[in-house]
FIBALO-421689 format. One record per residue (C-alpha): y, x, z; residue number from 1; residue in one letter. Coordinates in pm, 1 decimal, padded with zeros to 6 digits. Last residue first. Layout:
N
+----------+----------+----------+-----+---+
|       yy |       xx |       zz |   k | r |
+----------+----------+----------+-----+---+
|        Y |        X |        Z | NUM | A |
...
+----------+----------+----------+-----+---+
END
This chain:
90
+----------+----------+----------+-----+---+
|       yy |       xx |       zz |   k | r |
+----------+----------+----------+-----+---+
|  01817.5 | -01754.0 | -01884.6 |  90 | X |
|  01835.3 | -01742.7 | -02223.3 |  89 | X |
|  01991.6 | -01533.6 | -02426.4 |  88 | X |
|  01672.8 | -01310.0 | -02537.0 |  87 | X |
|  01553.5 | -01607.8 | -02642.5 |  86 | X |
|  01526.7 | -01540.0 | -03006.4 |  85 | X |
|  01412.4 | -01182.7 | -02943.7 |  84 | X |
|  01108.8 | -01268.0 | -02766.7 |  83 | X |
|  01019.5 | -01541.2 | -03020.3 |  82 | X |
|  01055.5 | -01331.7 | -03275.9 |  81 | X |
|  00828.8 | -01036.7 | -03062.5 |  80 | X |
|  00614.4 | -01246.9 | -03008.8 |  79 | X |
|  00556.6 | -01417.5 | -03353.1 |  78 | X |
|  00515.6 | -01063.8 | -03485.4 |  77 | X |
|  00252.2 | -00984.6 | -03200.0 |  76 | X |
|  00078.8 | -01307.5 | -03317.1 |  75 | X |
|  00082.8 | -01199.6 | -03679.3 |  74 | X |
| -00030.6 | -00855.1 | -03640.9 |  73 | X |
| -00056.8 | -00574.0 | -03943.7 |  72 | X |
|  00197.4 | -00823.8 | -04095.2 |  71 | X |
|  00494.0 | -00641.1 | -04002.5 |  70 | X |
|  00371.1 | -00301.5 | -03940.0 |  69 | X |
|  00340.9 | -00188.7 | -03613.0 |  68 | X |
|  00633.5 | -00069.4 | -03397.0 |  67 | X |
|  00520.5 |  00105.3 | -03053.4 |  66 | X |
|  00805.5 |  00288.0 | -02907.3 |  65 | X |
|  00690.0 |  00268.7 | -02526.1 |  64 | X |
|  00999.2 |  00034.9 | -02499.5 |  63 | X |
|  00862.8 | -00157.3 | -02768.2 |  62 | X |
|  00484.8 | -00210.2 | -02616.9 |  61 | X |
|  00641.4 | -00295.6 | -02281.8 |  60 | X |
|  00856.7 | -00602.9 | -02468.8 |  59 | X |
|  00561.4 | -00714.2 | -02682.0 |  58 | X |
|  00394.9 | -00714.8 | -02345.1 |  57 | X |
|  00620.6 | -00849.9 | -02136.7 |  56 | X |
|  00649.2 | -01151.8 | -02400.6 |  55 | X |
|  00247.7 | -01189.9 | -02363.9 |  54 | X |
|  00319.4 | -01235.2 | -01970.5 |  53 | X |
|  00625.4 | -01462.3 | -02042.8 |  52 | X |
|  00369.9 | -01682.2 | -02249.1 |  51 | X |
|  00103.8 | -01674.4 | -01987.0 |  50 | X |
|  00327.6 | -01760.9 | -01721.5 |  49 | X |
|  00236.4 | -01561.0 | -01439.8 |  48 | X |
|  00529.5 | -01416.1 | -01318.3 |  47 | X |
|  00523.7 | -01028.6 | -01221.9 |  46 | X |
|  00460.8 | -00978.2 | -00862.1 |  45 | X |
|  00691.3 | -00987.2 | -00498.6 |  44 | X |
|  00517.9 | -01072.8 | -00172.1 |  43 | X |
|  00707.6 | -01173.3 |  00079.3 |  42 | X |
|  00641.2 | -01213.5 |  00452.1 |  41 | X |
|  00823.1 | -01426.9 |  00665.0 |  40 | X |
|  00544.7 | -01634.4 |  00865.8 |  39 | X |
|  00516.9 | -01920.3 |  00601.5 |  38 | X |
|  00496.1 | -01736.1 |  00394.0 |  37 | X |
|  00709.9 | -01627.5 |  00115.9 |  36 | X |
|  00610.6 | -01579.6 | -00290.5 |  35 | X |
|  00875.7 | -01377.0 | -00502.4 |  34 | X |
|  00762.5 | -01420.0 | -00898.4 |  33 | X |
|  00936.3 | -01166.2 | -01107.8 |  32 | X |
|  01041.1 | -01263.8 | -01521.3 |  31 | X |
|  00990.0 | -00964.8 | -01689.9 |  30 | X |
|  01385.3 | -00882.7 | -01897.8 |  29 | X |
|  01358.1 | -00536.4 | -01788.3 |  28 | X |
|  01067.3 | -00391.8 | -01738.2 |  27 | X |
|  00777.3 | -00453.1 | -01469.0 |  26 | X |
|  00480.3 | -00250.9 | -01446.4 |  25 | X |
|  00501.7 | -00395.3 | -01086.7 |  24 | X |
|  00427.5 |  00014.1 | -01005.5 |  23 | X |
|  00662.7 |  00068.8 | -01235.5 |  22 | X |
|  00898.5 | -00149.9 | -01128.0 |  21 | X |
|  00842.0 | -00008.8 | -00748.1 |  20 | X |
|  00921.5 |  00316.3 | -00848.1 |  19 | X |
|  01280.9 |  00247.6 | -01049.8 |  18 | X |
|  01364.4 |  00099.8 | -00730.9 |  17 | X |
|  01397.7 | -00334.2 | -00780.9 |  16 | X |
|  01810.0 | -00389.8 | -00772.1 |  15 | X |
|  01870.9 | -00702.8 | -00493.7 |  14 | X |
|  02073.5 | -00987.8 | -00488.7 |  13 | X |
|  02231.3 | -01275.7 | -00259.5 |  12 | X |
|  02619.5 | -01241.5 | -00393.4 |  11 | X |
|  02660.7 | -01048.9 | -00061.0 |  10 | X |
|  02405.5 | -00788.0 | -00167.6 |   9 | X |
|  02057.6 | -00760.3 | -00061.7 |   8 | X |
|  01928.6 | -00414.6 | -00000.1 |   7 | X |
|  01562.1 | -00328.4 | -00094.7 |   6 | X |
|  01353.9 | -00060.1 |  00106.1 |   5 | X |
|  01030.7 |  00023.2 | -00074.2 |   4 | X |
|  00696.3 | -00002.1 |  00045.6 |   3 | X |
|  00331.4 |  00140.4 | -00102.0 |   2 | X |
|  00000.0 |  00000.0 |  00000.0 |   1 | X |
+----------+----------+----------+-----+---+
END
C-alpha cells in the first residue's frame, strides 16, 4: 500500500501527485471515482464506465505516441473521434 498527502484548496480541490497517477494509471482527462465509507475512509480509482475506460485507453495509447493507421482499427478510430469530439465536455 502506497499513500500520498493531498491538499484541498479553498475552492474544494485537490492536484493527484504525479506518483499516485501513475500508479492510478490515470492521465489527464480519466474520469476518477472517489468512494467514502461510512467510517471516513476514501478510496480513490479510475471510473468504471466502460466507455470512459476504452476512451483512457485511446487517450494512454496517444500519450505513449502510438498512432496506427487509419483503418488498421476501426473501433480505435471511432475512439479516438469520439474522444476528441467531447473533449469539451464536462
Amino acid at each position: 500500500m502506497r499513500r500520498f498527502a493531498l491538499t484541498l484548496t479553498a475552492q474544494g480541490q485537490v492536484t493527484l501527485p504525479a506518483e499516485a497517477q501513475s500508479a492510478l494509471g490515470a492521465v489527464p482527462g480519466d474520469k476518477l471515482s472517489l468512494v467514502v465509507d461510512d467510517s471516513g475512509r476514501a478510496t480513490l480509482a479510475r471510473a468504471s464506465d466502460g466507455l470512459a475506460q476504452m476512451r483512457a485507453i485511446a487517450r494512454r495509447a496517444r500519450a505513449a505516441g502510438a498512432t496506427p493507421d487509419p483503418g488498421d482499427d476501426p473501433i480505435g478510430d471511432y475512439l479516438v473521434a469520439e474522444d476528441e469530439r467531447t473533449k469539451s465536455r464536462p
